[in-house]
N, C-alpha and C positions, 0 to 999 in steps of 0.2 A: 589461515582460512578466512576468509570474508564471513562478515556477522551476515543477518538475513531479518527483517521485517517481520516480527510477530507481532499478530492481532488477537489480543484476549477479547471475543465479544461481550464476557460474564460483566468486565469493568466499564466499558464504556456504557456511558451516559446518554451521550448526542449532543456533548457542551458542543463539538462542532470547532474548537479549539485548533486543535489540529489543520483542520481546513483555512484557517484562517490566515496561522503560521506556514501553511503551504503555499499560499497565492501570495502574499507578502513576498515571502522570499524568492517565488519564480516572477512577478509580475509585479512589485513595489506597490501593491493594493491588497488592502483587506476586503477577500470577492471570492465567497465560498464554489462560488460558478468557475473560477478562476484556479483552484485546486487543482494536486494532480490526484487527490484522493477525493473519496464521496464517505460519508456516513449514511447507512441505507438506514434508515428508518421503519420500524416495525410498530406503530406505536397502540394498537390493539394489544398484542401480545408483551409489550417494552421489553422489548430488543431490538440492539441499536449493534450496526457491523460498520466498521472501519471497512471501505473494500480499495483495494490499492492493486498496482502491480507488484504479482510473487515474484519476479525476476527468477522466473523458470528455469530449468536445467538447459530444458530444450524449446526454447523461448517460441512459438508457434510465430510466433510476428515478426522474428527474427528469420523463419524458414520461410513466409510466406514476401518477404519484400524485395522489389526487383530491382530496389537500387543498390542493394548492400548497405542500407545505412543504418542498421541495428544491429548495434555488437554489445561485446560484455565490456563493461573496464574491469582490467587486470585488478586494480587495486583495490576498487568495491566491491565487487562481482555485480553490479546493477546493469542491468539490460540497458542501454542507451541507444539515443537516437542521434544520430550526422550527421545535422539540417543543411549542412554544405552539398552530403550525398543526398537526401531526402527529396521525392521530386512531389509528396502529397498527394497521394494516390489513394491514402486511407485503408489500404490494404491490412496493414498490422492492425488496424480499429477494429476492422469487421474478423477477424484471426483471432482477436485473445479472446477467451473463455471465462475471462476474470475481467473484463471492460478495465483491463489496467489501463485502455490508452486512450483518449478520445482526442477529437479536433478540435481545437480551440478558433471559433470565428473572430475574434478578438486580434489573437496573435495570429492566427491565417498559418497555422502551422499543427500539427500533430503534439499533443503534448503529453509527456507520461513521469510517473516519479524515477529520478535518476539517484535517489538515497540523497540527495544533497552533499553529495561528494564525499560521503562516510560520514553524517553531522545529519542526521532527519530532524528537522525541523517539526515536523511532526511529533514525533519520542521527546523532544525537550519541551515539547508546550502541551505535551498530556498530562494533566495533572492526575489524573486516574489513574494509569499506570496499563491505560489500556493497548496499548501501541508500545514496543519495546525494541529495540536495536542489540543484537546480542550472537553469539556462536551459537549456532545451528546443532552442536549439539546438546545444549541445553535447552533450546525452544521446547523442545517434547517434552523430556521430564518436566519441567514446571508445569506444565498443560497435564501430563497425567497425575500429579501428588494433587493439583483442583478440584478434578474429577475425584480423583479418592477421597480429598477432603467434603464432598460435597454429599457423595455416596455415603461417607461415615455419617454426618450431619445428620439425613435423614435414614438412617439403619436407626441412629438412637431417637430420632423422634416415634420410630414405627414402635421400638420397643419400649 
């Protein structure tokens, strides 16, 4: 089964790290503009969200595009784009619900995270540990033993 893109927002910082090893390795430039990921920034409140494409079951951009050129790869399971098929219509941009895609005027092309060919660039240069590459059935339970953990933490401050 294909691992899957989990984002702990509790860990991230906003080093911005991740964005940086993103745009290198699709566009040989350190150009956070140039990512296929954003860190949203909260910084009143400090929280900080990795926001990426979830490479969705039912990928909405994948339903919405009229040239066929968003498929799964077999081997990843990451939603991908086939700039051969691709005619830039921007359609898949304005469809996801998670801004996983946007248009790069740079590259003059549509661009989205494709997992880096099962190797996220991203996951290796979070030193936080806030981005993680992993089976899909372990994303949740780590996510709720946090929450419990966090829930205990403050039960024994209340008491």
């Amino acid at each position: 089964m294909p691992k899957v893109l989990v984002v702990d927002p509790g860990k991230c910082t906003a080093c911005r790290r991740c964005e940086l090893a993103c745009s290198f390795k699709h566009t040989g430039e350190f150009n956070p503009a140039a990512a296929r990921l954003t860190v949203a920034a909260f910084l009143d409140e400090d929280y900080y969200l990795p926001v990426v494409c979830q490479h969705c079951d039912v990928p909405a951009c994948q339903e919405v595009c009229p040239a066929g050129a968003i498929s799964r790869d077999a081997k990843t399971g990451a939603v991908v784009i086939n700039y051969e098929r691709c005619i830039g219509c921007r359609m898949c941009v304005m469809a996801c619900p998670f801004g996983g895609a946007d248009y790069s005027i740079s590259e003059k092309k549509v661009v989205k995270c494709d997992l880096c060919g099962g190797e996220p660039e991203c996951v290796q240069n979070c030193v936080w540990g806030a981005l993680e590459y992993k089976e899909p059935e372990g994303a949740a339970w780590s996510k709720r033993m946090d929450i419990a953990r966090k829930v205990q933490a403050s039960t024994r401050e209340v008491l």
